[in-house]
C-alpha positions in Angstrom: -25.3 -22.2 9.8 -24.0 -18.6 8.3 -26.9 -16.7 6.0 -26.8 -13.4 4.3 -23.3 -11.6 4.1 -22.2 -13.8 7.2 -22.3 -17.1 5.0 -20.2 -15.1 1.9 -17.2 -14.7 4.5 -14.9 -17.1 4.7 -15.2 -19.5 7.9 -12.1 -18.5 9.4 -12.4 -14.7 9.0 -15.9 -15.1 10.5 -14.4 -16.1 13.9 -13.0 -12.1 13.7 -15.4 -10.3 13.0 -16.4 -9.5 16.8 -12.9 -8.2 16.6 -12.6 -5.8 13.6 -12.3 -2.0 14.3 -15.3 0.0 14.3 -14.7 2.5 11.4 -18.5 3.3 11.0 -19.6 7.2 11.3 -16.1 7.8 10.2 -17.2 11.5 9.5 -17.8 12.2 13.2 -15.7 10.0 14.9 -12.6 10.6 12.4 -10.0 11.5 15.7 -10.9 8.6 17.4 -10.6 5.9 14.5 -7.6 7.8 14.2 -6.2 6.6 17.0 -7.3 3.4 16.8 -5.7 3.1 13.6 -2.4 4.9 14.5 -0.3 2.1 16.7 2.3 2.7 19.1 5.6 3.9 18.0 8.0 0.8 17.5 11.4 0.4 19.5 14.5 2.3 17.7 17.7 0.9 17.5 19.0 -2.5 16.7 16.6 -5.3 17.8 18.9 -8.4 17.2 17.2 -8.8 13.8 16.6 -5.5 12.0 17.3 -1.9 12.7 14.7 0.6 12.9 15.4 4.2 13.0 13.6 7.4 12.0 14.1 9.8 9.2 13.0 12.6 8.5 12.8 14.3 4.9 13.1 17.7 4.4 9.7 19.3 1.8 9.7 21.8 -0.3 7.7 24.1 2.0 10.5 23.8 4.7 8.5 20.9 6.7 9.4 17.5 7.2 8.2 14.4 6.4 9.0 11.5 9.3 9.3 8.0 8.1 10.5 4.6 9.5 13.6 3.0 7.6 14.6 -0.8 8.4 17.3 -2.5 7.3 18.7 -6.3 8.4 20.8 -6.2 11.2 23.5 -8.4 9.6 24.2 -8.1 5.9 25.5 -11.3 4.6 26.9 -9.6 1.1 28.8 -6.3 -0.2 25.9 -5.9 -2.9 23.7 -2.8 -2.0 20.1 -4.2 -0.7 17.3 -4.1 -2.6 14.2 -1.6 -1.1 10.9 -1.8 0.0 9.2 1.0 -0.3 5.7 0.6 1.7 2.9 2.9 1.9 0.6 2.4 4.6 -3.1 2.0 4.5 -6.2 4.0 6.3 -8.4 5.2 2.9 -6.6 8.6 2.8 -7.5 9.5 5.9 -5.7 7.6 8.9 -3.4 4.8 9.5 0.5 5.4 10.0 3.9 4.6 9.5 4.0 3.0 13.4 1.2 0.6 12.8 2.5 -1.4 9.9 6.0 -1.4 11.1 5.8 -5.0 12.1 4.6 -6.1 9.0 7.9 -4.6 7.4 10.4 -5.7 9.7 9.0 -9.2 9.0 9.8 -8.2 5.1 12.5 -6.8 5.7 14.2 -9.7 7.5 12.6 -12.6 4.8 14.1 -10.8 2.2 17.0 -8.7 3.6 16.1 -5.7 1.9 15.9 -2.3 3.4 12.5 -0.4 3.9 11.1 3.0 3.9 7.5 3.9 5.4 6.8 7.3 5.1 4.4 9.0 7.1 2.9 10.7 4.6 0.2 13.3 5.3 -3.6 12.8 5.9 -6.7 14.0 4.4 -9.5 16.1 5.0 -5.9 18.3 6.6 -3.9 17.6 3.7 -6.1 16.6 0.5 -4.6 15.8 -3.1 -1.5 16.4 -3.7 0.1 16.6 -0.6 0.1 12.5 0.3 0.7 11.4 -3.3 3.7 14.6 -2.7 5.1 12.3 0.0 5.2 9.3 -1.4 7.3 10.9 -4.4 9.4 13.1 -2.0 9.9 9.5 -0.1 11.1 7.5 -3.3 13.5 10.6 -4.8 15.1 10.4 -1.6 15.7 7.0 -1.6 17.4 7.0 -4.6 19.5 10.0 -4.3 20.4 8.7 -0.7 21.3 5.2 -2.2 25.3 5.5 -1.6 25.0 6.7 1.9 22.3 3.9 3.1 24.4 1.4 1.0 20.9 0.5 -0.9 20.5 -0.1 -4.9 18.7 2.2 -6.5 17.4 0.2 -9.1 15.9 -2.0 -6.7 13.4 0.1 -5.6 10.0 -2.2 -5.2 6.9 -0.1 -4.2 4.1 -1.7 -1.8 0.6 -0.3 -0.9 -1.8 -1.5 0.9 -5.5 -0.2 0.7 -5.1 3.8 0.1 -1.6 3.4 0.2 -2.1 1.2 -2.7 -3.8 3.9 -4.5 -0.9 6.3 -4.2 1.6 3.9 -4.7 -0.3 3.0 -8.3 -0.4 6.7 -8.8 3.1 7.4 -7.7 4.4 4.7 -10.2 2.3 6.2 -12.8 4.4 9.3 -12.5 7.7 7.5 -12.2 7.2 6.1 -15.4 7.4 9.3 -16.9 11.6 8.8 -16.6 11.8 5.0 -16.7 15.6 5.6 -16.2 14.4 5.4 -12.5 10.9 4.0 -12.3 10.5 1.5 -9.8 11.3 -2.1 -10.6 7.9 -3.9 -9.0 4.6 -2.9 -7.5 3.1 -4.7 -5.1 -0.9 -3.9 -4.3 -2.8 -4.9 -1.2 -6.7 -4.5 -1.9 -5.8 -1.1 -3.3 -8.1 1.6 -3.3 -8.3 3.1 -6.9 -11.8 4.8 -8.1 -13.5 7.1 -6.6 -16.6 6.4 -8.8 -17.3 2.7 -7.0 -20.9 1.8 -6.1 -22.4 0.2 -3.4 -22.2 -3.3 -3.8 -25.1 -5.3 -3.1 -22.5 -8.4 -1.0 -19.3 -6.9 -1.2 -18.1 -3.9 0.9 -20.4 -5.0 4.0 -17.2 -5.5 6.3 -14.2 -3.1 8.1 -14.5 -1.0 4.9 -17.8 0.2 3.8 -19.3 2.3 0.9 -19.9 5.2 3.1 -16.4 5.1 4.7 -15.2 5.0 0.7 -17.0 8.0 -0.1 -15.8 10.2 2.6 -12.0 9.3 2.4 -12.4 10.1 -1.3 -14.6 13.4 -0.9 -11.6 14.2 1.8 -8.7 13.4 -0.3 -10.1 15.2 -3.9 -11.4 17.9 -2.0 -9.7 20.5 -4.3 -10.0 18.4 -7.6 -13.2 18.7 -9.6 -14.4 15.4 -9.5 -15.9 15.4 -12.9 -12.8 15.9 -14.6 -9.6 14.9 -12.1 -6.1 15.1 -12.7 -4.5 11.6 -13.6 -2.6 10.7 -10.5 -5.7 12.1 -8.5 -7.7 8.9 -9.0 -5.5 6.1 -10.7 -7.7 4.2 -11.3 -9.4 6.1 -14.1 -6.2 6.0 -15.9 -7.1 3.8 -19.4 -3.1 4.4 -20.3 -1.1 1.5 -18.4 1.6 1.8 -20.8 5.3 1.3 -19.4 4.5 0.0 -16.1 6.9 -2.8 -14.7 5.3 -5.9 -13.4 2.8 -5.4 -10.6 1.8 -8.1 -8.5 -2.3 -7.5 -6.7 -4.6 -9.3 -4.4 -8.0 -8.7 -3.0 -10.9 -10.7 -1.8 -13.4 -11.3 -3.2 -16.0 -9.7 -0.9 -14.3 -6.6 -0.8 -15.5 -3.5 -1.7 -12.6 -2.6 -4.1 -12.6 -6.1 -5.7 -14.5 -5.0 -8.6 -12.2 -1.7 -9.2 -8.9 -4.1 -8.6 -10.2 -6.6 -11.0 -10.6 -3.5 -13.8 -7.4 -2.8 -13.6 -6.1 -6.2 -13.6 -7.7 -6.3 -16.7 -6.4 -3.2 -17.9 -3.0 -4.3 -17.1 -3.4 -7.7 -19.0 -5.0 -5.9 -22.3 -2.2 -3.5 -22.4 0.8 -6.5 -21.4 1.6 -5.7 -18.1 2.6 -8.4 -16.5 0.8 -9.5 -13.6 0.5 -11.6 -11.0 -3.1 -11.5 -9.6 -5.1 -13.3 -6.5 -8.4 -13.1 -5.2 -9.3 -14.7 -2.3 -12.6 -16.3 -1.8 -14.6 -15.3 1.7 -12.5 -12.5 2.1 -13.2 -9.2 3.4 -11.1 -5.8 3.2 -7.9 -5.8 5.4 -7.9 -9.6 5.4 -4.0 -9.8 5.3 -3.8 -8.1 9.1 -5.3 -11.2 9.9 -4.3 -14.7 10.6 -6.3 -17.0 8.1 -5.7 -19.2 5.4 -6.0 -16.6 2.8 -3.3 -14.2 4.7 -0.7 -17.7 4.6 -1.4 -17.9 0.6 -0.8 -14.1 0.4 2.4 -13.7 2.3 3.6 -16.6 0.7 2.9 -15.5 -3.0 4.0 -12.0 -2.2 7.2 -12.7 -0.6 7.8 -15.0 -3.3 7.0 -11.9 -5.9 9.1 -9.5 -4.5 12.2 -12.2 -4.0 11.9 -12.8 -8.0 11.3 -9.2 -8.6 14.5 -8.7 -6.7 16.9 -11.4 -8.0 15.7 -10.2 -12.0 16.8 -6.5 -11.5 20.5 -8.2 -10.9 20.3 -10.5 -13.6 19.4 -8.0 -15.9 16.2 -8.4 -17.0 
């Protein structure tokens, strides 16, 4: 029988464990989790089911910003598709646009919507503001490409998981500053919000710990004076959650951000967001990468989401 944290996992994300990636001493070993974390670049081109290709953005500062877009490879209406636009994961500090590919072709051929992953730049390099930059530079050009990629604009749906769910909460906190073209859904994956969360005596024991937390945060707000950040810096300190449009979160419950998602679940309730929330029982961060009965309920309740999310921006509501 399971005891300690080992018995708090769920029994079929135990059977992984042997098999998660080693992101301990991320501090000194930060180019080799790197490339663990990185993924090989995917195939280009039309693949029978969905067409990958890469795009790159042109910055402010004259550099360019690569990203993967995907799109169905047969479009069964004239309507402009809806768009995912997904923001990968790696606690500011890793992770790319190559490794979560997969999981956004699969989107983007259940829902037959296009999708944009950007590859947005990486901290300690590249601290606050230049990923959260991205992201924005990566949704702008979305919508004022919309014509030319035959994509709706108001159909824009934002999706981040882990980090990448902390700048895509801090990128729609922006957006809704012109709600003319605010996104119309926000989909977070055990996002990664506060830079004030404590150790946890259960949760936060497995894949991402307190000490990874604390240097991905002390690299990302490297320039920001911690006792008194700028808004978008740390979203999850923002109290105002005022004109948001419906958001849809998960997280498990031994997860080291649980208690920071489930503050701003509660946040969003109080101020009548409206939200579709799920914490699953046993599960540890990055539990969705993984086949288990709590990634099945997720996909399923997310792709449901999104579909809805979809279907009300052309109904009008």
């Amino acid at each position: 029988m399971a005891d300690g944290a080992l018995a708090k996992v769920a029994p079929d994300l135990r059977r992984f464990i042997e098999l998660l990636p080693d992101l301990s001493d991320i501090a000194g070993r930060l180019a080799e989790i790197r490339g663990v974390l990185d993924g090989e670049p995917p195939s280009l081109g039309d693949d029978g089911e969905a067409v990958t290709s890469e795009i790159f953005i042109d910055r402010p500062d004259g550099t360019q910003l690569r990203c993967l877009f995907c799109r169905p490879s047969a479009v069964s209406s004239d309507r402009p598709l809806p768009v995912l636009l997904h923001v990968h994961g790696g606690g500011y500090v890793a992770g790319s646009a190559n490794r979560d590919h997969d999981i956004v072709r699969k989107a983007v051929i259940a829902l037959g919507c296009a999708a944009l992953i950007p590859d947005y730049r990486l901290a300690p390099e590249y601290p606050y503001p230049e990923p959260l930059d991205d992201v924005l530079l990566s949704y702008r050009w979305l919508r004022e490409q919309a014509a030319a990629l035959a994509i709706d604009a108001d159909r824009i749906a934002l999706r981040g998981v882990s980090a990448g769910g902390g700048l895509a909460y801090a990128a729609t906190l922006k957006l809704r500053e012109d709600p003319a073209s605010a996104p119309c859904f926000l989909l977070l994956v055990f996002p990664m919000l506060d830079d004030r969360t404590e150790p946890h005596p259960h949760n936060g024991v497995y894949v991402w710990t307190h000490d990874n937390n604390q240097f991905g945060w002390d690299s990302y707000l490297a320039k920001v004076d911690r006792s008194d950040p700028p808004p978008f810096a740390v979203p999850g300190r923002v109290e105002d959650v005022s004109g948001l449009p419906p958001i849809f979160m998960t997280t498990g419950a031994i997860d080291l951000f649980a208690g920071e998602n489930l503050d701003l679940a509660r946040r969003l309730v109080d101020g009548g967001i409206a939200l579709e929330m799920h914490v699953y029982p046993g599960a540890y961060h990055g539990f969705a990468l993984i086949p288990c009965e709590a990634t099945q309920a997720y996909e399923q309740a997310a792709m449901a989401a999104l579909t809805r999310a979809f279907a009300a921006k052309i109904d009008g509501e």
